[in-house]
N, C-alpha and C positions, 0 to 999 in steps of 0.2 A: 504494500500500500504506500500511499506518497502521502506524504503529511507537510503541513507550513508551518513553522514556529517563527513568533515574533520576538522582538529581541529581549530579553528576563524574561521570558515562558520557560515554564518547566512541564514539559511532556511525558507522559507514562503509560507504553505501549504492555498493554498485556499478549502475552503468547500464549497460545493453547496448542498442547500439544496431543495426536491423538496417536495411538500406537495401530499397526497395520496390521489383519488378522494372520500374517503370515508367518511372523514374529514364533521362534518356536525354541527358542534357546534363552536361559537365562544371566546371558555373556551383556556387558556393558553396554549402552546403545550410546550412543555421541549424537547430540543435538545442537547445532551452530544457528546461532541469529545475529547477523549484522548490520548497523545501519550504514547505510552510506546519501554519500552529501556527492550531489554531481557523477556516481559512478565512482567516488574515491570513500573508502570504510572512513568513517570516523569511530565508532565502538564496533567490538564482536565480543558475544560471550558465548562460553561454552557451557553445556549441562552434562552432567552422565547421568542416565535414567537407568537404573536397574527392572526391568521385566518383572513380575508378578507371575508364575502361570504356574497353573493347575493342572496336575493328573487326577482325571476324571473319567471311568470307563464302569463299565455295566457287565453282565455276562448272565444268558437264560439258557435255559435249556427247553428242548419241544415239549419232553413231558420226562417224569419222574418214575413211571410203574408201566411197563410195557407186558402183556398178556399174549403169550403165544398160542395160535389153534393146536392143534395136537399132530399137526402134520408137518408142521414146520419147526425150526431151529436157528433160527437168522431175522433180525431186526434191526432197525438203525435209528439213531436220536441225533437228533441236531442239537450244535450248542452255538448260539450268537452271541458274539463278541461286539458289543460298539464302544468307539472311542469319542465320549462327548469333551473331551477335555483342549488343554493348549498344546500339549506337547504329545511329540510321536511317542507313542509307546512298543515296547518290544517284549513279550506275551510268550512264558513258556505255558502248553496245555501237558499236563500229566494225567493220564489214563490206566488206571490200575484195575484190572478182570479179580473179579472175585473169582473162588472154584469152582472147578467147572465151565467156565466162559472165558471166552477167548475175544480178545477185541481187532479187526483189522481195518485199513485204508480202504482194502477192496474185497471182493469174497472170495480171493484163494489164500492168501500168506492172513495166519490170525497166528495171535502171541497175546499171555496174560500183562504186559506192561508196554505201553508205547508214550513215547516224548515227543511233543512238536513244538515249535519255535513258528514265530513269525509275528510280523510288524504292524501297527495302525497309523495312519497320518492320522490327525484331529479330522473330526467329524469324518471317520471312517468306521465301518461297519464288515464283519468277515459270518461266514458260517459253514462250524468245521461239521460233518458230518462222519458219525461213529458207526462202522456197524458190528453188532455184537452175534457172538454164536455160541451157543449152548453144546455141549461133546461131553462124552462118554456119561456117567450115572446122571447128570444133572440132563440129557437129552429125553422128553418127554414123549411116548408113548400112549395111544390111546388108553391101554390096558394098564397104563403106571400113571394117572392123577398126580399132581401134587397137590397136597392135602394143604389144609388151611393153618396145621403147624409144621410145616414141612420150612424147613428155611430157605430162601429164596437166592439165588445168587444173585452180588450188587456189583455195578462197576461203579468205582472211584472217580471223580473229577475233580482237578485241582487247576485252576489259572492262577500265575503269580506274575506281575509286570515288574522289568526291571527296575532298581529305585531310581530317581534321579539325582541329581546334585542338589541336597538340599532334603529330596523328601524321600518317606521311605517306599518301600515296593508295597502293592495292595497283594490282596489274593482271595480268592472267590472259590467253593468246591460245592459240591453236590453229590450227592448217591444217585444211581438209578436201579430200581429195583427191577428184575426179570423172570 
């Protein structure tokens, strides 16, 4: 803006400053205002603004208790991940198969324990898809019921985000009963 002062005025320009949503590290920011007279500075000053920002994420799962017919042995739950916060976050999921159950990627290679890794930008959202399988005593046959005190085989779910500078890591888990 261009302003006039006459001679003994004293002028007081406020600045406002607003930060850019892109902003994702909480590293120094340098903020320069100068005035000048004809294109030649007469004052500059400098600010360092320190960043504010929040890790802030969520995690659901489709559903909690999955019921198989009696001819099948394989099912899958979804878990979404969204990241409402400031900062990228980086998301280990741990999956642990109770006995009897085996959890896989896909439906040929299944294992009682798997790790995944991976990233959210802010206001990013993922959804990992589990699928679970039932093998050897705990695989259910017409003629073999499970009965209502029969114990259920559960898988494990555990999200933890790495911490950042400053704050510490969250973590989210859940059972699924089958």
């Amino acid at each position: 803006r261009t302003f006039t002062m006459r001679a003994s005025d004293t002028l007081y320009f406020p600045v406002r400053v607003i930060a850019l949503q892109n902003i994702q590290s909480t590293d120094p920011q340098v903020v320069n205002v100068s005035l000048l007279q004809f294109r030649n500075v007469v004052a500059s000053e400098n600010w360092t603004i320190m960043p504010v920002l929040r890790s802030q994420w969520s995690a659901s799962v489709s559903r909690n208790r999955i019921i198989l017919p009696e001819d099948r042995d394989t099912a899958s739950v979804e878990i979404n991940v969204i990241n409402t916060g400031d900062l990228p976050e980086i998301f280990t999921l741990e999956l642990t198969a109770g006995s009897n159950m085996a959890i896989g990627a896909d439906r040929e290679r299944f294992q009682s324990y798997q790790e995944v890794q991976f990233r959210l930008n802010p206001m990013q959202d993922t959804i990992v898809t589990v699928v679970l399988r039932l093998w050897g005593d705990a695989a259910i046959s017409g003629d073999q019921p499970m009965g209502p005190t029969a114990m259920s085989p559960r898988l494990r779910a555990v999200i933890t985000s790495e911490p950042h500078l400053g704050l510490r890591a969250q973590s989210w888990r859940t059972q699924i009963e089958l």
